[in-house]
PyMOL CGO cylinders between C-alpha atoms (Angstrom):
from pymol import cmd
from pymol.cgo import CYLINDER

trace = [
    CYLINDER, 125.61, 114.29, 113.39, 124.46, 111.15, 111.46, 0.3, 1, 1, 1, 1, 1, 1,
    CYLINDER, 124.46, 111.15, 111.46, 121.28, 111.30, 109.19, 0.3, 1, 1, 1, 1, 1, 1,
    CYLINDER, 121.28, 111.30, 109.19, 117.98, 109.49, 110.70, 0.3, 1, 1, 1, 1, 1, 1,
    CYLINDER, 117.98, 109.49, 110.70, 115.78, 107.66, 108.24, 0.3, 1, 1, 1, 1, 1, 1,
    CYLINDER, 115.78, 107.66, 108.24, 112.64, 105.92, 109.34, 0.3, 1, 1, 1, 1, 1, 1,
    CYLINDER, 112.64, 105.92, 109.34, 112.62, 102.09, 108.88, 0.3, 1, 1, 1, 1, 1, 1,
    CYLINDER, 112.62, 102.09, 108.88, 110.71, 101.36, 105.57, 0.3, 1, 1, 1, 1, 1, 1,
    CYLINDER, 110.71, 101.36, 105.57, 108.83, 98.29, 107.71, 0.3, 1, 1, 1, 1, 1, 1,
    CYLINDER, 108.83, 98.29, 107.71, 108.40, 99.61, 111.18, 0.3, 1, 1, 1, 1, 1, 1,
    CYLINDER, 108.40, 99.61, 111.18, 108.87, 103.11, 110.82, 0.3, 1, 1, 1, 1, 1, 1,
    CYLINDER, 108.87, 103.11, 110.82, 111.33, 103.43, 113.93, 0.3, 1, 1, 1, 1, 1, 1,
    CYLINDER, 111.33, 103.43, 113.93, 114.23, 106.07, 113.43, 0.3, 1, 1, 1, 1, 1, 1,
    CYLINDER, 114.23, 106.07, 113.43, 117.32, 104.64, 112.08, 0.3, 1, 1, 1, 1, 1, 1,
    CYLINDER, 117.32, 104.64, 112.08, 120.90, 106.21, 111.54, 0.3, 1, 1, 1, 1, 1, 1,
    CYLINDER, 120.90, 106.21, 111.54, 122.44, 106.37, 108.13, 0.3, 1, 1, 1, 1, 1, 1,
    CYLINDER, 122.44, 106.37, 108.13, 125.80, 105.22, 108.84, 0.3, 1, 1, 1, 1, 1, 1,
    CYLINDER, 125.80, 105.22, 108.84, 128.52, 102.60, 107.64, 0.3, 1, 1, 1, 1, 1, 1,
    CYLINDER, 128.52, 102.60, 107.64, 127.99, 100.44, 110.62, 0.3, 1, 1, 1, 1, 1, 1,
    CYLINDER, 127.99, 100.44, 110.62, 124.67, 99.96, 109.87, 0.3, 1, 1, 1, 1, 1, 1,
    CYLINDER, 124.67, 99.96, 109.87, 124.79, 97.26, 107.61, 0.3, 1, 1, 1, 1, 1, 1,
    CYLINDER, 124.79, 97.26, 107.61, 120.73, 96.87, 107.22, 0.3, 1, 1, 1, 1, 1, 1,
    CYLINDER, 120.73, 96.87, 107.22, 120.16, 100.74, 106.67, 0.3, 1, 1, 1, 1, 1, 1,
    CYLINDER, 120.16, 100.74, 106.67, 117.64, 101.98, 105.43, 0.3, 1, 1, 1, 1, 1, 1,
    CYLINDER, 117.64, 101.98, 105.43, 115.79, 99.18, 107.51, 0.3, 1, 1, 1, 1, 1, 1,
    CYLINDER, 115.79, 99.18, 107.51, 116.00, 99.08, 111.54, 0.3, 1, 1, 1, 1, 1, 1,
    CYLINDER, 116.00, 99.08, 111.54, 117.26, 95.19, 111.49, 0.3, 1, 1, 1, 1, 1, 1,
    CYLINDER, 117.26, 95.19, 111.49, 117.68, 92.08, 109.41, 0.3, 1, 1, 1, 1, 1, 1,
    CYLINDER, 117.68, 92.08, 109.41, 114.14, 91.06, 110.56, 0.3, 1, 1, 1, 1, 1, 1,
    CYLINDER, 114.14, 91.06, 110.56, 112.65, 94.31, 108.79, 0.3, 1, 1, 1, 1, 1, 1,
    CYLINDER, 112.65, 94.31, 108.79, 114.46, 93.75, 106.07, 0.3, 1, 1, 1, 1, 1, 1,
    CYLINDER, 114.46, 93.75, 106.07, 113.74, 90.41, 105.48, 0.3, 1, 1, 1, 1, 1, 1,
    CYLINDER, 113.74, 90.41, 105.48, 110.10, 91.24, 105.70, 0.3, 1, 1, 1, 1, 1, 1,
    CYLINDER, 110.10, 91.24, 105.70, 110.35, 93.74, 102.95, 0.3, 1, 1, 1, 1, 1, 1,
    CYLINDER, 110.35, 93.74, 102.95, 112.15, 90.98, 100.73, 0.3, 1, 1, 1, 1, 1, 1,
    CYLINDER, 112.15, 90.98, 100.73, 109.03, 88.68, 101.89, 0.3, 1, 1, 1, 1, 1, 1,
    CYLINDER, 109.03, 88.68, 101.89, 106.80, 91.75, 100.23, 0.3, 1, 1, 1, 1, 1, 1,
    CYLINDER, 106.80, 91.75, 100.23, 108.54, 92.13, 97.23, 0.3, 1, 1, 1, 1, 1, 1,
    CYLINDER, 108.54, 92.13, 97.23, 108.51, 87.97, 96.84, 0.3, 1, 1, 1, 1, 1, 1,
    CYLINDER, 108.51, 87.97, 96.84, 104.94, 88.37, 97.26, 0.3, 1, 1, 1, 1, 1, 1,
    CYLINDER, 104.94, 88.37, 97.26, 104.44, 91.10, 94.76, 0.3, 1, 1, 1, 1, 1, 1,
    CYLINDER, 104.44, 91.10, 94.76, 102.67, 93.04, 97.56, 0.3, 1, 1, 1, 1, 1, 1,
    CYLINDER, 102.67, 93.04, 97.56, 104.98, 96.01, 96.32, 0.3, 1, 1, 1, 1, 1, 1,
    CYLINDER, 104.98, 96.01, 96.32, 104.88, 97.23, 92.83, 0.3, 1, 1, 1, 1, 1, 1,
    CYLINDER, 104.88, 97.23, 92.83, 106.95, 100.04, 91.03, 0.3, 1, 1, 1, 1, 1, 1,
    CYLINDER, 106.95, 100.04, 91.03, 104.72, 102.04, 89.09, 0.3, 1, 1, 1, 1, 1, 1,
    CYLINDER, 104.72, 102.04, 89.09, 104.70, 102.17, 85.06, 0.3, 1, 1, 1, 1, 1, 1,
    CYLINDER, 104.70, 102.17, 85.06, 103.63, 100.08, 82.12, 0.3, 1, 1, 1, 1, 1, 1,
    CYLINDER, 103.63, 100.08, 82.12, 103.85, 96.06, 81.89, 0.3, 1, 1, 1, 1, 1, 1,
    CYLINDER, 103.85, 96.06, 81.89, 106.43, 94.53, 80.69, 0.3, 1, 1, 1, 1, 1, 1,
    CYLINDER, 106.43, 94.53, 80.69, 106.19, 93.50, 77.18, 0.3, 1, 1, 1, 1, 1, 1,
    CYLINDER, 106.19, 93.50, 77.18, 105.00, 89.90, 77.10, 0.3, 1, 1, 1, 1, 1, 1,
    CYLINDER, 105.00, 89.90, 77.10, 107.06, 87.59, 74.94, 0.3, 1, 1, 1, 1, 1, 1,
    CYLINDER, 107.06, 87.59, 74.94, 104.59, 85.37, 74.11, 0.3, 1, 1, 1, 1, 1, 1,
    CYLINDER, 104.59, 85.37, 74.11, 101.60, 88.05, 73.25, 0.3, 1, 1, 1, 1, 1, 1,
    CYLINDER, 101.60, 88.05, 73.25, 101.15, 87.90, 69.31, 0.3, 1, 1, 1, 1, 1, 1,
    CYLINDER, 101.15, 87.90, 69.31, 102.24, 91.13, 68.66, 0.3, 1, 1, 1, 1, 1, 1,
    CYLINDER, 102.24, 91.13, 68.66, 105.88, 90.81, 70.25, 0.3, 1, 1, 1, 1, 1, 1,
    CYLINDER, 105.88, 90.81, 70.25, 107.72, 90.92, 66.87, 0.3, 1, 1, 1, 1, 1, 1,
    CYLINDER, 107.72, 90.92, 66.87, 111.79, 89.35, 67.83, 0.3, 1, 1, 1, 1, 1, 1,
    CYLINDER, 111.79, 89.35, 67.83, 113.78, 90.73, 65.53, 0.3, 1, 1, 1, 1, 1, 1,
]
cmd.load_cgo(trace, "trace")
């Protein structure tokens, strides 16, 4: 019996399986929206900046 996930956008129950070539999202439109999010920088993984290139104290070596 296949693994269910819930959609990351819509939260409906979704089958891990080959054939589902959007997985872990419930359709291209959920997934799309997602992309839209990250685009957006609505979503954020946590953890320190990035170092800034141009702040003073960058040193390039």
């Amino acid at each position: 019996m296949p693994m269910k996930v819930n959609c990351p956008t819509c939260n409906r129950k979704v089958e891990w399986i080959e054939e589902n070539t959007y997985r872990p999202f419930c359709s291209e439109r959920c997934k799309l929206i997602d992309l839209g999010e990250w685009a957006a920088e609505n979503h954020r993984i946590a953890g320190e900046p990035a170092l800034d290139p141009n702040d003073p104290q960058f040193e390039k070596h």
